[in-house]
SERO-4910 file (N, C-alpha, C, O; in steps of 0.05 Angstrom, whole numbers):
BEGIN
 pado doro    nc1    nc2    nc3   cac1   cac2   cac3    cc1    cc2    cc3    oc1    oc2    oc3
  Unk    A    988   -189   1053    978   -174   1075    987   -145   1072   1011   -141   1065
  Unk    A    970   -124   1078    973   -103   1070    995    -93   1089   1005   -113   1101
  Unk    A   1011    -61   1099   1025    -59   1117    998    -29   1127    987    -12   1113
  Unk    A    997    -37   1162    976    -13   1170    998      9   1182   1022      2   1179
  Unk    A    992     31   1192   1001     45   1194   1006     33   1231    989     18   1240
  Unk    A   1024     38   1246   1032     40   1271   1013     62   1293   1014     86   1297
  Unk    A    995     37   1302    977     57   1320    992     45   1351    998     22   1357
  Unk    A    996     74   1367    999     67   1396    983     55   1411    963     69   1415
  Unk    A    985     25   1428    959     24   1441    970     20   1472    994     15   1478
  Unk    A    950     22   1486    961     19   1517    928     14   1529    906     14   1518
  Unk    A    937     10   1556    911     -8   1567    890     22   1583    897     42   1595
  Unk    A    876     17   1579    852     42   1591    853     42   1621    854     22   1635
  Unk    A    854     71   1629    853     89   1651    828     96   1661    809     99   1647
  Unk    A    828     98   1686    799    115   1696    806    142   1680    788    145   1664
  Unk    A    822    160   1679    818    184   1667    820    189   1636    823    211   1627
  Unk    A    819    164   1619    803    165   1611    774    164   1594    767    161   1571
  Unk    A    760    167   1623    731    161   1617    717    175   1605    698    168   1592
  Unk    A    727    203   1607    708    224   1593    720    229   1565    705    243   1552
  Unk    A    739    223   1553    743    221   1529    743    203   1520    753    205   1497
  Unk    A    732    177   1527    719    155   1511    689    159   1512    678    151   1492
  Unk    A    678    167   1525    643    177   1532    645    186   1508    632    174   1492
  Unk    A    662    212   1497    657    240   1477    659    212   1453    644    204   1435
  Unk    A    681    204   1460    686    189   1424    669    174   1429    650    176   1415
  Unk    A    668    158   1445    630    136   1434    611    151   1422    604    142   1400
  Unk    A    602    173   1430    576    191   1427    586    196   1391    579    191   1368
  Unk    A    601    207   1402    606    213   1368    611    189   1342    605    192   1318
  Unk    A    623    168   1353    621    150   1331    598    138   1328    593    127   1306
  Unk    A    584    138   1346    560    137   1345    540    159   1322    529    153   1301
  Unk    A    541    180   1333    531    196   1321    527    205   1288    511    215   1273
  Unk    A    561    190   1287    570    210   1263    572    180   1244    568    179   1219
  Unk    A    577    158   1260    585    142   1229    557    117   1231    555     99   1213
  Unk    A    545    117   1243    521     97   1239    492    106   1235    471     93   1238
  Unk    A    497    132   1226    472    156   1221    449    140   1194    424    141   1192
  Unk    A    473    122   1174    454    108   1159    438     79   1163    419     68   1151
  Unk    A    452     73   1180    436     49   1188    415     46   1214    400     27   1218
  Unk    A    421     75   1234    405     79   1253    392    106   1263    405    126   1267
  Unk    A    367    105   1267    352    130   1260    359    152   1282    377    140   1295
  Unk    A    356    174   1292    366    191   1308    352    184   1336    362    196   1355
  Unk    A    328    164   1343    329    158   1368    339    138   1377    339    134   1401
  Unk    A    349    121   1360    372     98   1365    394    104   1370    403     93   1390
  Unk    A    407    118   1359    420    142   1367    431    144   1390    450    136   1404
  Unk    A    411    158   1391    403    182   1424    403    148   1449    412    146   1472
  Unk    A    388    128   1432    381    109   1474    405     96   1469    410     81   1488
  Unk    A    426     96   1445    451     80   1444    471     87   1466    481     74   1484
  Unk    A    473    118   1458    497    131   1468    485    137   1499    500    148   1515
  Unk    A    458    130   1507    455    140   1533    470    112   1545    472    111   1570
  Unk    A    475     98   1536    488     75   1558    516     85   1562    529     64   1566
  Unk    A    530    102   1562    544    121   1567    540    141   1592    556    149   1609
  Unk    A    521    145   1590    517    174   1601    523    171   1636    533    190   1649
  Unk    A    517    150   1645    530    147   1675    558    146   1674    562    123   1666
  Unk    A    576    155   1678    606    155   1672    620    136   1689    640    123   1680
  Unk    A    611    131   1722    622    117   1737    610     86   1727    624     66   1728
  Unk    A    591     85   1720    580     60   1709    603     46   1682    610     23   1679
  Unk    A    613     75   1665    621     64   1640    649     60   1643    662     44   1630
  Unk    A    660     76   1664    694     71   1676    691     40   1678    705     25   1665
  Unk    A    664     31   1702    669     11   1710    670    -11   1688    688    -28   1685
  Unk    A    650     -6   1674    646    -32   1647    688    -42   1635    702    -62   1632
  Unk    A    691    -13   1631    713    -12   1612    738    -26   1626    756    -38   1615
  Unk    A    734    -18   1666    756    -28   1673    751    -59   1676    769    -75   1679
  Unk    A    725    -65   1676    726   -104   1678    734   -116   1658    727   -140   1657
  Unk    A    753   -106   1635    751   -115   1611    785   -105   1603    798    -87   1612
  Unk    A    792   -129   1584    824   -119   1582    817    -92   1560    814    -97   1536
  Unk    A    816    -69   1567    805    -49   1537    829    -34   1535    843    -25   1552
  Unk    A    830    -33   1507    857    -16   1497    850      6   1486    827      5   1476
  Unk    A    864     36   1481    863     58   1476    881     62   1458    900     46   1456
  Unk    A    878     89   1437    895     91   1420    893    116   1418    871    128   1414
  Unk    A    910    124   1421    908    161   1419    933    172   1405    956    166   1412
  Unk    A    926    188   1384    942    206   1366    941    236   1375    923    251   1383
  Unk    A    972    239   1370    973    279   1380    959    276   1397    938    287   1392
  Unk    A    959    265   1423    939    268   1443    899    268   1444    880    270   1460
  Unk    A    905    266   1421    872    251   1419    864    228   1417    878    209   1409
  Unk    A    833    226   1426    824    200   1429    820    192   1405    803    205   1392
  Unk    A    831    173   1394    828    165   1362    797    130   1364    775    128   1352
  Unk    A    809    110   1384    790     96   1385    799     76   1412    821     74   1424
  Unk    A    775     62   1417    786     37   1444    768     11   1431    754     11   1411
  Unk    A    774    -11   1451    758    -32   1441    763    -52   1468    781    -48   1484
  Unk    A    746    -70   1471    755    -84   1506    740   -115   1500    716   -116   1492
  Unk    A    751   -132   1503    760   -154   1503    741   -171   1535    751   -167   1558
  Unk    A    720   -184   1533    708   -189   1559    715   -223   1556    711   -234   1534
  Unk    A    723   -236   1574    719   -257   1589    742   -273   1566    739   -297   1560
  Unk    A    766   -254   1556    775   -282   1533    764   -286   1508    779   -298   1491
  Unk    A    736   -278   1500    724   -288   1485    702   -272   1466    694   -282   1444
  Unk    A    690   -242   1476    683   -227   1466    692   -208   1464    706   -197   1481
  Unk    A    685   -199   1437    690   -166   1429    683   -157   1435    673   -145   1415
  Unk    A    670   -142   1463    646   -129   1468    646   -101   1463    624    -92   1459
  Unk    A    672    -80   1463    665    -51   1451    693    -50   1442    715    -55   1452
  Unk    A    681    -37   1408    699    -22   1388    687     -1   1377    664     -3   1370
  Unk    A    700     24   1373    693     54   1368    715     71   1368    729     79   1387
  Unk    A    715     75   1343    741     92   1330    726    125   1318    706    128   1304
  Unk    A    737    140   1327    728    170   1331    733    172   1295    751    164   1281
  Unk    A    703    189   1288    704    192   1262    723    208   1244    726    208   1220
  Unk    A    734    223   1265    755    226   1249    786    210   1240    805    220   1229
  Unk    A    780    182   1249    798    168   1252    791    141   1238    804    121   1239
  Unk    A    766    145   1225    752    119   1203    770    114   1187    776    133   1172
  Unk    A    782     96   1184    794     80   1153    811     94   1157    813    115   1144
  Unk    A    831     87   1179    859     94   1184    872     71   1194    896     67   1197
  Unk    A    853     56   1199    864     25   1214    875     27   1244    893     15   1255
  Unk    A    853     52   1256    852     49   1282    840     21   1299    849     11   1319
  Unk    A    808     10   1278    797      0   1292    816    -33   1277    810    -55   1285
  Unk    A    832    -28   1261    844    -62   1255    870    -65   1271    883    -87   1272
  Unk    A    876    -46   1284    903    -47   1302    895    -57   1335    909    -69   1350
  Unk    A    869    -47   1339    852    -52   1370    837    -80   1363    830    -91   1384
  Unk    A    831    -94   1342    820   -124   1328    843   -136   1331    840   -156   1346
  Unk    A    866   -134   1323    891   -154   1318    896   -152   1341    893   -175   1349
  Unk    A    904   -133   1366    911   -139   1391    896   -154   1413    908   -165   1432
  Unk    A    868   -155   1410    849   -162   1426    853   -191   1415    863   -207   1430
  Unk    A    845   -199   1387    852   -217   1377    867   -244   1383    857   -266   1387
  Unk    A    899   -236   1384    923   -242   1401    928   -244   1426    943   -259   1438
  Unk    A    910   -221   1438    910   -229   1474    893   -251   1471    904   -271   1479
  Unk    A    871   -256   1464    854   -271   1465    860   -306   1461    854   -327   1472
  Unk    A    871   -302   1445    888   -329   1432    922   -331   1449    937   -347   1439
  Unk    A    928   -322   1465    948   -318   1479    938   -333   1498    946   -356   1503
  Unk    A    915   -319   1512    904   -341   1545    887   -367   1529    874   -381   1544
  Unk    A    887   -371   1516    882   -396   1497    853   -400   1491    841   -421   1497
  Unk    A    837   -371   1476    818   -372   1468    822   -398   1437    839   -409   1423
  Unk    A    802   -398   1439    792   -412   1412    779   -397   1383    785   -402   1360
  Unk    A    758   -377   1397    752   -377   1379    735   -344   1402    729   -345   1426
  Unk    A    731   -321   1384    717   -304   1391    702   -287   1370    707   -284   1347
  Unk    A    670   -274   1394    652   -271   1382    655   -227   1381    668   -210   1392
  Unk    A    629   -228   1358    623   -201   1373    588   -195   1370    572   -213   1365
  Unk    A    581   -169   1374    561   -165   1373    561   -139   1357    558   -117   1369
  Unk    A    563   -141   1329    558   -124   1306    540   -114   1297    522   -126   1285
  Unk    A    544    -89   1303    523    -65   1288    515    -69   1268    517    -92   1262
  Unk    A    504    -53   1249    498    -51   1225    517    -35   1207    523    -41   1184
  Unk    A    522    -22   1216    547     -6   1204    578    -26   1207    596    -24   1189
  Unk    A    581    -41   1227    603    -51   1239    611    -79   1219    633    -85   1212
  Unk    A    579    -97   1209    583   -117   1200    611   -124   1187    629   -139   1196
  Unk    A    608   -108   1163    618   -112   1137    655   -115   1152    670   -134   1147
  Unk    A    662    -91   1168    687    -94   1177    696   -115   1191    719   -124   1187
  Unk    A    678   -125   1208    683   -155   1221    683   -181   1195    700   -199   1193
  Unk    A    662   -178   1179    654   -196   1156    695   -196   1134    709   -215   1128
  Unk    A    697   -174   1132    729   -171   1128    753   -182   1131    773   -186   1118
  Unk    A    741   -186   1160    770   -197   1175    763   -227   1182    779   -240   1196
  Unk    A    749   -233   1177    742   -269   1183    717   -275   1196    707   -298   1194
  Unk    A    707   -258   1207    684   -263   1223    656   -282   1207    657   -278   1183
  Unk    A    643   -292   1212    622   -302   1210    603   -300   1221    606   -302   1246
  Unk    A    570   -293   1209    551   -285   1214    539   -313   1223    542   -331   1207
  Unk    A    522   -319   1253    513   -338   1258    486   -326   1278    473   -344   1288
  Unk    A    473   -295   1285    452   -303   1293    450   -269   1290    468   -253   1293
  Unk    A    417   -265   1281    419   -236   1279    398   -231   1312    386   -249   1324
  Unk    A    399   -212   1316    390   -197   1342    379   -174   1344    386   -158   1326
  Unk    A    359   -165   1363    344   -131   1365    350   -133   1394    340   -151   1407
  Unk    A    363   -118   1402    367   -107   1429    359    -79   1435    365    -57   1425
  Unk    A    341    -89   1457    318    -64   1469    349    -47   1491    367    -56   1505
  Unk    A    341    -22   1485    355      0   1488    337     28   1493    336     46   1476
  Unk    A    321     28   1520    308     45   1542    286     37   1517    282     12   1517
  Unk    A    270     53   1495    241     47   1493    255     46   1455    244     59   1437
  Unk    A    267     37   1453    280     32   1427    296      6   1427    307     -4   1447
  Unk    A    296     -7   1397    308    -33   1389    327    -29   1370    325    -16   1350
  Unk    A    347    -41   1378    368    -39   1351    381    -62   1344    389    -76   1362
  Unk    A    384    -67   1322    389    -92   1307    415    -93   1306    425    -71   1303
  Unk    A    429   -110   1308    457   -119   1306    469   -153   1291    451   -163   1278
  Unk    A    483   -162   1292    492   -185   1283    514   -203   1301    536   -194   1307
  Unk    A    506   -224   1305    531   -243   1328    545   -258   1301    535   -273   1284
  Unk    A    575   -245   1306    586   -259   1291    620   -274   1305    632   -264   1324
  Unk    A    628   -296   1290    652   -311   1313    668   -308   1287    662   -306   1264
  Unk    A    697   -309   1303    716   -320   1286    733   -340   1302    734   -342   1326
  Unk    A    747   -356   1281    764   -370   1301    785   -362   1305    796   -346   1291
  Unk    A    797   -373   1326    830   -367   1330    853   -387   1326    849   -411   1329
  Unk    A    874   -378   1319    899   -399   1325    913   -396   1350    918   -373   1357
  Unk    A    918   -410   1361    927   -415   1387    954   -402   1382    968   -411   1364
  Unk    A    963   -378   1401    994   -370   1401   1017   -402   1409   1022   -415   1429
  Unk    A   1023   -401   1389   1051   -420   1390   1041   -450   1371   1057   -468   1370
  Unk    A   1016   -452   1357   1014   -476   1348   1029   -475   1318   1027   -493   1301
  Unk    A   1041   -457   1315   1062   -457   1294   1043   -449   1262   1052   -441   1241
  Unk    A   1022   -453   1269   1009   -443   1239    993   -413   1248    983   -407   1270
  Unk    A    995   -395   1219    991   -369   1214    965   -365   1221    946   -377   1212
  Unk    A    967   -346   1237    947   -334   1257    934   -317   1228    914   -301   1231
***
């Protein structure tokens, strides 16, 4: 096992909302440019654009934040025990092992309240990193997004139960 570098994480704030809005838009923008065309794009990041809507999403969800030198580096939030439902690591913060430090914690909470086994809903860009870490590809998907479709992948992994004595 490799050693990652020590990312700070702590649990998400209403304030802040507007610097996870900026870093969605942009990891959006900037790192899935090859697998999604500029109006996929554009109707992705508008599920954003209501802010009191996106506080709310983020606060129903255990979501963790990671910020370097006071910047937003990436978050990711954890719904019902069992899904990954948002990960997004600010492009300047790609392949730093922002987004494997916010996977291993969600991970562990998850298997802590005694998940089994959790899913996500992977991009096209996102696959390969989930495909990495254990995940398995079990149903592909087009999700309509205002007058645009974008393709993604449901993939699960399983978990080890915290305390069953074998390596998580």
């Amino acid at each position: 096992m490799t050693s990652r570098p020590a990312h700070p994480l702590r649990p998400f704030m209403p304030a802040d909302t507007i610097g996870l809005r900026e870093l969605f838009a942009q990891s959006i923008e900037e790192l899935t440019q090859e697998d999604y065309d500029e109006e996929q794009r554009l109707a992705w990041i508008s599920a954003a654009e209501d802010a009191q809507a996106f506080a709310k999403r983020l606060a129903s969800m255990v979501t963790l934040v990671v910020q370097i030198e006071g910047e937003y580096a990436g978050f990711a939030s954890l719904k019902d025990n069992k899904v990954l439902d948002m990960l997004f690591v600010h492009p300047y913060h790609a392949g730093e092992g922002v987004g494997s430090a916010l996977c291993d914690a969600l991970e562990r909470i998850a298997a802590a309240r005694g998940g089994t086994e959790i899913s996500v809903d992977a991009s096209e860009t996102a696959a390969a990193f989930f495909e990495d870490r254990g995940y398995v590809a079990v149903r592909r998907n087009s999700v309509p997004i205002d007058d645009q479709w974008l393709a993604n992948t449901t993939m699960t992994k399983k978990l080890t139960p915290i305390g069953s004595g074998k390596p998580s």
